[in-house]
Wavefront OBJ file of the C-alpha trace (Angstrom):
o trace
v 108.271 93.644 114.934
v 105.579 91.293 116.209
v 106.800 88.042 115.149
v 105.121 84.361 114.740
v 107.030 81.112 115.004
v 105.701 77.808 114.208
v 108.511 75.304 115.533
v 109.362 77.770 117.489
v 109.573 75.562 120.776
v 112.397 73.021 118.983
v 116.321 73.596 119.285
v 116.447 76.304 116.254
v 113.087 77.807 117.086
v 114.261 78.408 120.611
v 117.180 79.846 119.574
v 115.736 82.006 116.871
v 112.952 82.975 119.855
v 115.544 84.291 122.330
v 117.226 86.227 119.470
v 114.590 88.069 118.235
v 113.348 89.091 121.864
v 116.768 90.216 122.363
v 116.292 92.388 119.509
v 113.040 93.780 121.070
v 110.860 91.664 119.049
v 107.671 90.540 120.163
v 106.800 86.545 119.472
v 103.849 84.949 119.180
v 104.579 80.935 118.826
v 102.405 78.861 117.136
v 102.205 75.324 118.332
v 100.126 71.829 117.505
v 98.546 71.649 120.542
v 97.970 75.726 120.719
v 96.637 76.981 124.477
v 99.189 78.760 126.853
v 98.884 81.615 124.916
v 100.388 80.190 121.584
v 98.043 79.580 118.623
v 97.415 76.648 116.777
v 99.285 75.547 113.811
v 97.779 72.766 111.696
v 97.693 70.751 108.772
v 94.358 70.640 108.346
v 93.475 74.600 108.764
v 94.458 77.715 107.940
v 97.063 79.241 110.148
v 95.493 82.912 111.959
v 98.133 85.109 111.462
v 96.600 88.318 112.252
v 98.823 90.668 114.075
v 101.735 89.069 112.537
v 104.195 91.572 111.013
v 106.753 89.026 109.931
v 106.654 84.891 110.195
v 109.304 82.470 110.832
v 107.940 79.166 109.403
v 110.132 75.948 110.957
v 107.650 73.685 111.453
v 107.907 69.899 110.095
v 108.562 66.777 110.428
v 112.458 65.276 111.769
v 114.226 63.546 109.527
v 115.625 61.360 111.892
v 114.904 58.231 111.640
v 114.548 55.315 109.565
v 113.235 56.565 106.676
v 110.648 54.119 105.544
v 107.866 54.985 102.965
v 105.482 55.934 106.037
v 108.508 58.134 107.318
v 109.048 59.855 103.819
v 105.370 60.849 103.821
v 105.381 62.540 107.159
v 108.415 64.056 106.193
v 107.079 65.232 102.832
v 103.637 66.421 103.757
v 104.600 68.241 106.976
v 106.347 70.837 105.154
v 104.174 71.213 102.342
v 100.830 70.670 104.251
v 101.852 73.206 106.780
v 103.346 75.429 104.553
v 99.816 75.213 102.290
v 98.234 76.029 105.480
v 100.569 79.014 106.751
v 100.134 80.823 103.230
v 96.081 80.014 103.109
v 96.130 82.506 106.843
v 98.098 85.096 104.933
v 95.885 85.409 102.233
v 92.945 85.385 105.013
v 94.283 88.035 107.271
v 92.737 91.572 106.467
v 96.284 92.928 107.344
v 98.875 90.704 105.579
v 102.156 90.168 107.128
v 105.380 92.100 105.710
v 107.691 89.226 105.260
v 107.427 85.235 105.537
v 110.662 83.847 106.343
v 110.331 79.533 105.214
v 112.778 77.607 106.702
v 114.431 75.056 103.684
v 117.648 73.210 103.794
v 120.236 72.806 102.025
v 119.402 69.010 100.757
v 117.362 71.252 98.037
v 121.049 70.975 96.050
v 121.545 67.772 96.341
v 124.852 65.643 96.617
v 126.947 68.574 95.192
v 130.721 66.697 95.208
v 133.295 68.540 94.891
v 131.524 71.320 93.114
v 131.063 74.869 95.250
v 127.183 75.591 95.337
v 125.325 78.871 96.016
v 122.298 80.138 95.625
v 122.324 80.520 92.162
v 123.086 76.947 91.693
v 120.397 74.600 89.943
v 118.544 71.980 92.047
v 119.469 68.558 92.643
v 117.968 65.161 93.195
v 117.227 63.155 95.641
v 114.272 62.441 98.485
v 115.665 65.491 100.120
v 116.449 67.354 97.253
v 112.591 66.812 96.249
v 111.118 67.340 99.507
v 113.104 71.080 99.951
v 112.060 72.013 96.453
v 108.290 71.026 97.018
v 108.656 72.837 100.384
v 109.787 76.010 98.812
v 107.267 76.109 95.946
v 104.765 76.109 98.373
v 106.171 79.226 100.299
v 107.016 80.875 97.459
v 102.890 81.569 96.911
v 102.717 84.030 99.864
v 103.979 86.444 96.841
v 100.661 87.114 95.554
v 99.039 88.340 98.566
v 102.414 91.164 98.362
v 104.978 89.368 101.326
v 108.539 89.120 100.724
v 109.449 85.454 100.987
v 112.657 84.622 102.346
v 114.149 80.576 101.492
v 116.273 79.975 104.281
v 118.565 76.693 103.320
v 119.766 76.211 106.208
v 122.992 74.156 106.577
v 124.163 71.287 109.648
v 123.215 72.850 112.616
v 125.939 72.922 115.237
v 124.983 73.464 119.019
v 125.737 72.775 122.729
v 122.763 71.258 123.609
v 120.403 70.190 120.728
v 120.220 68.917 117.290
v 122.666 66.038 115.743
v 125.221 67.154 118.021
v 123.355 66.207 121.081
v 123.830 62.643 119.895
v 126.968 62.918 118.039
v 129.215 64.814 121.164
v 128.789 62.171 123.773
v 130.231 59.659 121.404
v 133.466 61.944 120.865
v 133.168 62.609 124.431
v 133.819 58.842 125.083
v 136.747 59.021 122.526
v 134.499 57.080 120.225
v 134.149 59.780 117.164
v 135.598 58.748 114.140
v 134.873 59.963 110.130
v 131.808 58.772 107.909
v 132.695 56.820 105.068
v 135.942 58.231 103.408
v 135.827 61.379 104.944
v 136.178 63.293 101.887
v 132.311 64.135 101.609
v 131.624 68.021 102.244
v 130.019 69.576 105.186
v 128.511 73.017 105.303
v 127.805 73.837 108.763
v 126.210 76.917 110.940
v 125.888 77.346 114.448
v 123.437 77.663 115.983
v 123.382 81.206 117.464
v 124.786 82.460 113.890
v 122.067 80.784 112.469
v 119.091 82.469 115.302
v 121.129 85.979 114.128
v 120.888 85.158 110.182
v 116.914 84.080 110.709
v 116.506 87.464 112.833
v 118.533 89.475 109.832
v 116.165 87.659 107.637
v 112.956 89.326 109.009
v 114.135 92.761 109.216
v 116.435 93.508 106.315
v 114.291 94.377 103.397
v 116.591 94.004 100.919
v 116.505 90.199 101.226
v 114.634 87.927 99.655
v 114.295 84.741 97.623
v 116.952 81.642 98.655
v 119.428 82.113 100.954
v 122.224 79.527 102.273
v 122.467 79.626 106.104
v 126.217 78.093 106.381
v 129.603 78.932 107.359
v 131.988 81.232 104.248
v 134.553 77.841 105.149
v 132.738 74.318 104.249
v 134.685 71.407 106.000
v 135.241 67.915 105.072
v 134.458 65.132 107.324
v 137.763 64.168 108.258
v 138.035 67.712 108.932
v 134.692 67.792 111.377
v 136.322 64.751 112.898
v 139.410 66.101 113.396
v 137.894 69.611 114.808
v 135.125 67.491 116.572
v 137.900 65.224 118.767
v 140.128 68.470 119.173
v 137.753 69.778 120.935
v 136.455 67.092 123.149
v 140.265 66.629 123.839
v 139.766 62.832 122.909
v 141.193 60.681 120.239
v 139.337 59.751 117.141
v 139.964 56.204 116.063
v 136.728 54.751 115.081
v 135.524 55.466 111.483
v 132.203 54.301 110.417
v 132.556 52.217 106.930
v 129.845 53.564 104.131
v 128.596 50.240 103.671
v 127.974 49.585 107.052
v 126.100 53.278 107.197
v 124.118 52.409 104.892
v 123.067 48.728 105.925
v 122.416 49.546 109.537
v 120.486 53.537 108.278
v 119.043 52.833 104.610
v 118.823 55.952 102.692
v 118.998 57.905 105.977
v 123.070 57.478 105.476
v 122.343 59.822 102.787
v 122.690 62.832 105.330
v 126.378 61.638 106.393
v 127.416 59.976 103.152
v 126.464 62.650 100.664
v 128.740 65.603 99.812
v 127.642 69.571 100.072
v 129.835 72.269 99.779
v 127.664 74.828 99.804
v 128.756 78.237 99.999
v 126.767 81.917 101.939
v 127.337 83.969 98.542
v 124.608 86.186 99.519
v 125.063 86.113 103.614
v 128.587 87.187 102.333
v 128.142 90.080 100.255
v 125.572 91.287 103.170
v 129.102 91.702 105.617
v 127.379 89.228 108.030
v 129.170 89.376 111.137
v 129.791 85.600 111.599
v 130.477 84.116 115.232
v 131.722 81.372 114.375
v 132.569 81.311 110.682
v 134.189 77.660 110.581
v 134.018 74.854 112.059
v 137.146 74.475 114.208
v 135.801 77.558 115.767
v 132.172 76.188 116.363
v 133.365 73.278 117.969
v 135.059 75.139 120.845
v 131.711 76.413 121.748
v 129.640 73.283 120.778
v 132.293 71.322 123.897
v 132.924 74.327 125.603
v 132.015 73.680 129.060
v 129.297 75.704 130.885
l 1 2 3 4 5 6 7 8 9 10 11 12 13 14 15 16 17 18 19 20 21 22 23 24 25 26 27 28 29 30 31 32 33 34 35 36 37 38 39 40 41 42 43 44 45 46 47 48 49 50 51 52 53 54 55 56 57 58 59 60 61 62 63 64 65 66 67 68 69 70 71 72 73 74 75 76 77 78 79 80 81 82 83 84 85 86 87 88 89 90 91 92 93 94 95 96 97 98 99 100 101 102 103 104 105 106 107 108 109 110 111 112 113 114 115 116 117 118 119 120 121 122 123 124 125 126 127 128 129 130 131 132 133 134 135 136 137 138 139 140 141 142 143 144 145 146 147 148 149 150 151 152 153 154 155 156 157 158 159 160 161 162 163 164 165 166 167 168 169 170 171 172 173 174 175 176 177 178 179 180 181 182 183 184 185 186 187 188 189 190 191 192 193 194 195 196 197 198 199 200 201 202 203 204 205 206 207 208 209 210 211 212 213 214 215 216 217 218 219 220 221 222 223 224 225 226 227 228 229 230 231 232 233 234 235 236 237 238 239 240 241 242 243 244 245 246 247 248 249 250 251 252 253 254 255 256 257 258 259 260 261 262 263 264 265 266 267 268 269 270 271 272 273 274 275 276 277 278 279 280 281 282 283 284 285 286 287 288 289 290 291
């Protein structure tokens, strides 16, 4: 399958990249900037995706980051803007693409408590909440023009070298980790090469379509992640982080540490997906493995 990536240069994109070569993929990336041989991806212009039999839309915005109103907007209109502008080259290209595959998160369901969520669950509330549903809506148009759209809500993405983890495993490293808050707040997490493997599964298998939760079958708690997180880096974990000091020192960014999501891969289950790393005691051997 000839294959283009937008984000495709980032931590997940990369991954996803070396995955679907691996599968004997061909992948065209679609950058900004564009030259080298990638093409350009704007939010200003229609996307070309001619030649494409399949896309992998990751593009958008970081949420790290103070998230003032400036922040939010960037945030906001990255994924729809780009999304607008992906679908407006499908419905341009003389041969359409078989399948978009529109990277989401699972922030569409909100602050979930104690309650197990999948994919049938109702959306929540919330900036992120908001910004995933708004994001989705917009990839969900490609149906028109006949492409089977794929909502990947993809979970906290755990990895050797990239993502939250490049920041958060020196600190555990120094024996500095400690849990967020209470601790009792869910976590559904994915590694990253399970994650490149579910994206690639995505693109080929037919029979999938609509939303689909990229996470582990086992959420974990914080304390749990902690605990897993300090195992791992054989260090001690003695310094939690108070939720009112989260939030004074992040704003509504402590939102991402403080809310709970125990989200579960109802569909990614009944599929048999052969999970690496299905929990995250296992994930954090690899994520502190040594190379």
């Amino acid at each position: 399958m000839i294959i283009g990536i937008t984000g495709g240069t980032g931590f997940i994109g990369g991954a996803i990249r070396q995955a679907a070569l691996a599968k004997g993929d061909e992948v065209i990336l679609f950058s900004r900037r564009g030259g080298e041989g990638r093409r350009r991806f704007s939010l200003s212009a229609p996307s070309d995706v001619e030649g494409c039999e399949g896309l992998l839309h990751l593009a958008g915005e970081s949420i790290m980051g103070l998230w003032t109103q400036e922040k939010r907007r960037k945030i906001l209109e990255s994924r729809v803007e780009g999304t607008r502008r992906l679908v407006e080259g499908i419905a341009a290209a003389k041969v359409k693409p078989q399948v978009l595959v529109s990277a989401s998160a699972i922030g569409f369901y909100g602050d979930t408590g104690e309650r197990i969520t999948d994919e049938e669950s109702p959306a929540g509330t919330g900036f992120l909440a908001e910004v995933a549903q708004a994001w989705e809506a917009e990839a969900q148009k490609a149906e028109q023009y006949g492409v089977r759209v794929v909502r990947l809500r993809i979970g906290f993405v755990l990895g050797r070298n990239g993502g939250a983890m490049k920041l958060i495993k020196p600190v555990f490293q120094a024996g500095l980790g400690g849990r967020l808050g209470s601790g009792r707040q869910w976590m559904s997490c994915i590694e990253i090469q399970d994650l490149a493997a579910m994206a690639v599964e995505c693109l080929h298998n037919e029979s999938i379509n609509g939303p689909i939760n990229a996470v582990m079958p086992e959420p974990a708690t914080n304390s749990l992640f902690t605990k897993e997180a300090a195992r791992a880096a054989h260090r001690p974990a003695l310094f939690p982080a108070p939720a009112f000091a989260l939030r004074l020192a992040l704003g509504d960014l402590s939102h991402l540490m403080l809310d709970s999501q125990r989200i579960v891969p109802k569909r990614f289950t009944e599929l048999g997906f052969p999970y690496r790393f299905g929990n995250v005691g296992a994930a954090m051997e690899e994520v502190f493995r040594k190379a």
